[in-house]
C-alpha positions in Angstrom: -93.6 69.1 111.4 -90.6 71.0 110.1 -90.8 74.6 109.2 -90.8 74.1 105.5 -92.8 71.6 105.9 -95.2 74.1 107.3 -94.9 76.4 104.9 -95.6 73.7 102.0 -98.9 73.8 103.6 -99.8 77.5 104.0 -102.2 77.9 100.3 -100.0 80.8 99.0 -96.6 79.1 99.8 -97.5 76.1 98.4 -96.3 76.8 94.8 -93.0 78.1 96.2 -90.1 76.1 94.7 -88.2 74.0 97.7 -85.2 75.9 97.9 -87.7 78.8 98.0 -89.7 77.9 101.4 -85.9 77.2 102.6 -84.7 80.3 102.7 -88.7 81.5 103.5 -88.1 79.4 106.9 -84.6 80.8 108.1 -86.7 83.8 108.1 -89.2 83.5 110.3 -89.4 83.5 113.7 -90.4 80.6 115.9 -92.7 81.8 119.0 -94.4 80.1 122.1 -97.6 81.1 123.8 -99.3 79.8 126.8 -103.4 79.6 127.0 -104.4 82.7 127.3 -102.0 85.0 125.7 -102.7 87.6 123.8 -100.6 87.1 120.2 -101.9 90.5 119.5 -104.1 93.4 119.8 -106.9 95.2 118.2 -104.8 98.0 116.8 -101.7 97.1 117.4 -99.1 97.4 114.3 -99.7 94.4 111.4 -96.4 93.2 111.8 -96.0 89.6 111.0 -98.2 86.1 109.7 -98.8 83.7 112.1 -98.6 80.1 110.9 -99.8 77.5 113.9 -97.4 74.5 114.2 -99.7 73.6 117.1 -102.3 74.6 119.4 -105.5 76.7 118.4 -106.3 80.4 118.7 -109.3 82.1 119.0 -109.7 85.8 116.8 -111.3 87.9 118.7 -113.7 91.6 118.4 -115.7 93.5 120.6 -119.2 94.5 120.1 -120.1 98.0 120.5 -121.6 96.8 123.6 -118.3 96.3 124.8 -119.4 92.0 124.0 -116.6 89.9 122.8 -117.4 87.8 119.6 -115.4 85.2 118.4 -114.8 85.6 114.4 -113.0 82.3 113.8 -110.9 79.6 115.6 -107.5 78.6 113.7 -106.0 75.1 114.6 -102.3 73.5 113.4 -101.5 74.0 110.0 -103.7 76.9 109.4 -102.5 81.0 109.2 -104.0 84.1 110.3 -103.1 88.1 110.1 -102.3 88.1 106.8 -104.7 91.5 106.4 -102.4 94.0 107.9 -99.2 92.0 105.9 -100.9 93.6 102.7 -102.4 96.9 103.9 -99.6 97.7 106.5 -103.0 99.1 108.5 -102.9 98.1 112.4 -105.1 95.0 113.4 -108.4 94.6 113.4 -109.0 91.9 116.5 -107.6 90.2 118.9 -105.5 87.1 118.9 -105.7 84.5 122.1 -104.2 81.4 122.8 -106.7 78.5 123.7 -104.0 76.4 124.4 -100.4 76.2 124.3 -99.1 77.4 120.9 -96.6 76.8 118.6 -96.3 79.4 115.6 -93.7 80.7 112.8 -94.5 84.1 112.5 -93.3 85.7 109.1 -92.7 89.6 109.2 -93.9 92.2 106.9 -90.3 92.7 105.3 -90.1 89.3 104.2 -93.5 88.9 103.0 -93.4 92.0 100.6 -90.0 90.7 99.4 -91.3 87.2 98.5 -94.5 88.9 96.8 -91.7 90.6 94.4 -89.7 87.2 93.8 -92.5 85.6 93.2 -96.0 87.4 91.8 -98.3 84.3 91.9 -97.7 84.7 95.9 -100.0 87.7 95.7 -102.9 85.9 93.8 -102.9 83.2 96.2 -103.2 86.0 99.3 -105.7 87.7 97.3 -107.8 84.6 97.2 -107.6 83.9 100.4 -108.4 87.6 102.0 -111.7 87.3 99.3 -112.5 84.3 101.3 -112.0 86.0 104.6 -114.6 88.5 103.5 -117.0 85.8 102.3 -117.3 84.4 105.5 -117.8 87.8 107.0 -120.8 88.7 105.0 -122.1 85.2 105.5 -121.8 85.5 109.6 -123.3 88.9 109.6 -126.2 87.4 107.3 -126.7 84.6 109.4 -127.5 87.2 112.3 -130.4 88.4 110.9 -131.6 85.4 109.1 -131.1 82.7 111.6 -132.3 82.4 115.2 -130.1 81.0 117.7 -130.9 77.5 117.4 -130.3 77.8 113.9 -127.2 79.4 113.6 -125.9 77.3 116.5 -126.5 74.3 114.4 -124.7 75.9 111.5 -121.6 76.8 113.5 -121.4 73.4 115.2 -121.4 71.8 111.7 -118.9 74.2 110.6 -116.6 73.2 113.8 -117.1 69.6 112.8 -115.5 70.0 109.4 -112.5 71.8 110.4 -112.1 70.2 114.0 -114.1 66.9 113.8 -113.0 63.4 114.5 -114.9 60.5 113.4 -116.3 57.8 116.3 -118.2 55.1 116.7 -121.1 57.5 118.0 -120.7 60.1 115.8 -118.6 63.0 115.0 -116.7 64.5 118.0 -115.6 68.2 117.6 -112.3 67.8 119.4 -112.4 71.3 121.3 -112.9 72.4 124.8 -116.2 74.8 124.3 -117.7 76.9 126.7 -120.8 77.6 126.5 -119.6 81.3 126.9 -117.2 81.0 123.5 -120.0 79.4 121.6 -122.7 82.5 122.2 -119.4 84.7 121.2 -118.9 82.6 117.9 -123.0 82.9 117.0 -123.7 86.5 118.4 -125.8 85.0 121.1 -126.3 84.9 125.2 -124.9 81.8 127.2 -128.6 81.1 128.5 -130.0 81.1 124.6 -127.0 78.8 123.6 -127.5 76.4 126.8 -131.1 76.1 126.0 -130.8 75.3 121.9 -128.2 72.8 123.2 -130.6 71.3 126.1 -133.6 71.1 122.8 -130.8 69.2 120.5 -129.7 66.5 123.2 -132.9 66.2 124.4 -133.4 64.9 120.7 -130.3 62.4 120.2 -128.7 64.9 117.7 -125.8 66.1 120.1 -124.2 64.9 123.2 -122.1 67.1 125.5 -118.9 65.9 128.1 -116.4 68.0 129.5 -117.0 70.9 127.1 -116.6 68.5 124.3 -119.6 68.1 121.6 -120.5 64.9 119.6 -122.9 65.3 116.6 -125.2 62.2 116.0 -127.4 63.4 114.0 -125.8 66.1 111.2 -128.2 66.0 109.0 -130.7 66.9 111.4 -128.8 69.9 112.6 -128.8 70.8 108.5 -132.5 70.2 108.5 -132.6 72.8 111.1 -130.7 75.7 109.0 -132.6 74.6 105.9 
């Protein structure tokens, strides 16, 4: 995919005019990561947006505990870090690459210069950092709401929309998860994750290999939520 291709699919670059994302994409700054790299730190300066042209990344917080918890996963196509471009304030996680990564990263500069040219830019960001904060709330209400098996089933349906293909056997969430990165996701240990994944294949509504899940049964998991 071309750079301002990219862009055209970023929600608050979308309504830039061509010529627009043109001169938007001689200014950013193409960058390579191999799995495992850190694209930045918790506090480090807020310097730049990250737009994946491929290859996922994990954001990433520690607990009090010193725990590591996994906030979201961002695949090709999608952005992240957009926060610190509007408040200028240092980061609030950690960025790793899963794999190897592809990513135009826009600096602060250029972002607050667009926002002038072009005030619907802001509204766009603004609905998307309101969406950010949704999902937020909604993770830190599903740790007191939900047990683990529960929200297990809620994040593995979640996965399945934004990283699901469709089989003949059901719907494969095309990621290489560790047990260990789905207790970060859900706020959970690795031995509570392992069992509520043991009780779900032991009931056709999941089938693990190689790190890889397959949902057969959805609507089951949904039951399970609900």
């Amino acid at each position: 995919m071309a750079d301002q291709a990219l862009l055209a699919v970023v929600p608050f670059l979308a309504s830039l005019r061509e010529e627009q994302r043109e001169e938007l994409a001689q200014a950013c700054r193409r960058r390579m990561f191999k799995p495992g790299d850190v694209l930045f730190y918790e506090d480090d300066p807020g310097s730049a947006l990250y737009i994946l042209h491929s290859g996922r990344v994990k954001i990433v917080r520690l607990a009090e505990d010193g725990a590591e918890r996994i906030l979201h996963l961002h695949g090709p196509g999608e952005h992240f870090g957009e926060l610190s471009l509007v408040d200028g304030e240092p980061r609030s996680a950690r960025a790793v690459a899963l794999e190897p990564v592809d990513a135009l990263m826009l600096y602060r500069d250029e972002f607050l210069a667009l926002v002038k040219r072009s005030p619907g830019v802001a509204l766009a960001i603004m609905s998307g950092l309101a969406g950010m904060v949704r999902r937020l709330s909604e993770q830190v209400h599903d740790l007191t709401a939900l047990d683990v098996p529960g929200r297990l089933a809620k994040k593995l349906l979640e996965l399945a929309e934004s990283h699901g293909q469709k089989t003949d056997q059901g719907i494969r969430i095309a990621l290489p998860l560790k047990q260990k990165e789905l207790a970060q996701m859900i706020g959970a240990t690795r031995v509570a994750v392992n069992q509520a994944l043991s009780w779900f294949r032991s009931r056709g509504i999941l089938s693990t290999d190689r790190g890889e899940i397959t949902l057969h049964q959805p609507d089951e998991l949904r039951r399970r939520i609900y």
